[in-house]
C-alpha positions as CSV (number, residue, x, y, z in Angstrom):
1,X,190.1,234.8,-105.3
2,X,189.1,231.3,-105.7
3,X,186.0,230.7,-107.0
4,X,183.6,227.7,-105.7
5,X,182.0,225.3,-108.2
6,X,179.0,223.2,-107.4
7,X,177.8,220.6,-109.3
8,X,174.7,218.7,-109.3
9,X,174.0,215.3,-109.8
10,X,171.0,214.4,-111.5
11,X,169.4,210.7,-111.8
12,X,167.8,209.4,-114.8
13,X,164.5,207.5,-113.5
14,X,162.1,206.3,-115.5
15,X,158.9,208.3,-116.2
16,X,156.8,205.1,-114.9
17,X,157.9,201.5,-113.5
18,X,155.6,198.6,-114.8
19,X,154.2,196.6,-111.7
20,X,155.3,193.0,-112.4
21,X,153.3,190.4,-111.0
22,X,153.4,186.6,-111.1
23,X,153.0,185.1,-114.5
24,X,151.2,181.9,-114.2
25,X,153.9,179.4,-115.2
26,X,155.4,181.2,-111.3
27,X,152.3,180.5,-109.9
28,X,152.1,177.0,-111.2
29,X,155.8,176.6,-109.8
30,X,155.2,177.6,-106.5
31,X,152.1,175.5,-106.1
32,X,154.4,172.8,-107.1
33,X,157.0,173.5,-104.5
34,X,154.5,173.8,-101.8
35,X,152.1,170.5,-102.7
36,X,155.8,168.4,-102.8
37,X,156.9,170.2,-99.3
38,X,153.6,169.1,-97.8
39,X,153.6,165.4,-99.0
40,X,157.1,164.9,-97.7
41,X,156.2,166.7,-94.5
42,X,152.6,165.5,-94.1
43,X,153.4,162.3,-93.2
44,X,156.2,163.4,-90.9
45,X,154.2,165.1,-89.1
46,X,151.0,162.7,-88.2
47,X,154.0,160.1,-87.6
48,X,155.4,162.2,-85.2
49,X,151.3,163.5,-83.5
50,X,151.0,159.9,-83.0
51,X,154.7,159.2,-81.2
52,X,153.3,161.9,-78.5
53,X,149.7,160.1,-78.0
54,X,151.4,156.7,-77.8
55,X,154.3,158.1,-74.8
56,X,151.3,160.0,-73.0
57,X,149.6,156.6,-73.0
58,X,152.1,155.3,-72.2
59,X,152.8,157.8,-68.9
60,X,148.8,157.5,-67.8
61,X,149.1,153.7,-67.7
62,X,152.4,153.6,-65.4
63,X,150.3,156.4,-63.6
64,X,146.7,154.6,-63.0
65,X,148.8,151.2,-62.6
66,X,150.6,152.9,-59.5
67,X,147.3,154.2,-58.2
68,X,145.7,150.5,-58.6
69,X,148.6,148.7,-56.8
70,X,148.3,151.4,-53.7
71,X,144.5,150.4,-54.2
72,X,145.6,146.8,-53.5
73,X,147.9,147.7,-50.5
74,X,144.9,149.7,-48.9
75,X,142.0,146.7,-49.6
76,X,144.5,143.1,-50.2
77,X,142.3,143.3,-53.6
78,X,142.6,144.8,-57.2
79,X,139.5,147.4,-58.0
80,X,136.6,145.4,-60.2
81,X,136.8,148.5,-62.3
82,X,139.0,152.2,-63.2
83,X,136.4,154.0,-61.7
84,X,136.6,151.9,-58.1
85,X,140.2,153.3,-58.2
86,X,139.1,156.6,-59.1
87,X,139.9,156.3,-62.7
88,X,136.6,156.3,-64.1
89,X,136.5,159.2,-66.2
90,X,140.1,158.9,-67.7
91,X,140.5,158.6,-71.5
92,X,143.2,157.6,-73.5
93,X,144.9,160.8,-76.1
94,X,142.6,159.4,-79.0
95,X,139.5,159.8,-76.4
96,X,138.4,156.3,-75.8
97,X,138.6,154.8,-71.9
98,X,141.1,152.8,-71.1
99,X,141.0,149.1,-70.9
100,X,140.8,147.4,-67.2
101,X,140.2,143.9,-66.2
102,X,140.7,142.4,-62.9
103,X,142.3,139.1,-63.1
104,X,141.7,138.2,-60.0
105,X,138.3,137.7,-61.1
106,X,136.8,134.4,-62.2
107,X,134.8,135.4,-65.0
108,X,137.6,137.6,-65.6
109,X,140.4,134.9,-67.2
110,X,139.0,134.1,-70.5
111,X,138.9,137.9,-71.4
112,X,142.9,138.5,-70.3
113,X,145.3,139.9,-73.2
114,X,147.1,137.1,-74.8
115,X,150.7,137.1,-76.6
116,X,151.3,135.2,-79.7
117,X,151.3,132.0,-77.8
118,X,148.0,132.7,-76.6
119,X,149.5,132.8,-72.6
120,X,148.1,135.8,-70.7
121,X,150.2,138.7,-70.2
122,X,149.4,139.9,-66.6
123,X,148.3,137.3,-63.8
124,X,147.4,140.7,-61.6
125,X,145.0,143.0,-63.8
126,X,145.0,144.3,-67.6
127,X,145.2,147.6,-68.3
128,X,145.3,149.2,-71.7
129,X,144.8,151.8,-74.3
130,X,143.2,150.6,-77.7
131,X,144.9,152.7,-79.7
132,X,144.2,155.0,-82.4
133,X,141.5,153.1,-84.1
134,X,139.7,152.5,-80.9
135,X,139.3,148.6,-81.2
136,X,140.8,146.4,-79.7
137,X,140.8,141.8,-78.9
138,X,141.9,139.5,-76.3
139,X,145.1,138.5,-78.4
140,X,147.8,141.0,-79.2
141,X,148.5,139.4,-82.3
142,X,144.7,140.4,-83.7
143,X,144.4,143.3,-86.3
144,X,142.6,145.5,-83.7
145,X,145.4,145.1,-81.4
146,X,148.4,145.8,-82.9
147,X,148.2,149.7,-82.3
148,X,147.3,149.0,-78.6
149,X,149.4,149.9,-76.1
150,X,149.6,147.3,-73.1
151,X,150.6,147.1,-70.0
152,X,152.4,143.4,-69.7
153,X,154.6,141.1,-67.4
154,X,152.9,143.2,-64.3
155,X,153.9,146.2,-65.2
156,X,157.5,145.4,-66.6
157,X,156.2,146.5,-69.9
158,X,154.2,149.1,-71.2
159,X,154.3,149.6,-74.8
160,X,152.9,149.1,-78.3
161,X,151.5,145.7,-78.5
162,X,153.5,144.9,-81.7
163,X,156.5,145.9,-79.5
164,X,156.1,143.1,-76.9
């Protein structure tokens, strides 16, 4: 007859486990880590926010441009203003209206954009985005022009005014 043995394993746990939480020189490390992380990434980030506002800028100007040059075809004239081509209520990404002026206009001329040489940059209309600090002059080459983004050459450019 064969006899059957059991044996039982028994585990040694401790009577009571200390909680362990952060000490502070952890905390001060990880606050460390994070503020680092968020410099690096900070300005990474706006740079990139402000890629997008300038491209969808760019997109509604090569949009309202199309509608003012069927506007021309429909009337032999350019629109004295956005709203004439039903543009009126558009604004730019940073919320500020776009910039229109109608060269065909008299009065218009002294007020066109101007490159570096001072030579207008449309002979048909202006059309424009001031930017992210909402300011924006004649020349391109002014401080409140440089974040512009312009429509130039008729249309064969639209871009960042430090670009053309």
């Amino acid at each position: 007859m064969l006899r059957h043995q059991t044996t039982t394993l028994t585990f040694i746990v401790p009577a009571k486990s200390a909680a362990r939480g952060l000490t502070l020189v952890e905390l001060v490390l990880v606050i460390g880590i994070l503020a680092v992380l968020m410099s690096i990434g900070g300005p990474a980030w706006q740079q990139y926010r402000n890629k997008i506002r300038v491209d969808q800028a760019k997109r509604d100007i090569i949009m309202m441009s199309s509608g003012i040059e069927r506007y021309w075809q429909d009337a032999r004239a350019y629109p004295d203003s956005l709203a004439a081509a039903g543009f009126g209520d558009q604004r730019d990404p940073w919320g500020n209206p776009y910039g229109y002026l109608n060269l065909g206009n008299a009065r218009a001329r002294g007020h066109a954009r101007k490159d570096h040489s001072l030579v207008p940059i449309n002979t048909d209309f202006d059309l424009y985005s001031m930017g992210a600090d909402g300011r924006s002059a004649p020349p391109l080459t002014a401080r409140h022009s440089r974040d512009d983004i312009v429509r130039a050459n008729n249309g064969a450019f639209v871009g960042l005014a430090t670009e053309y």
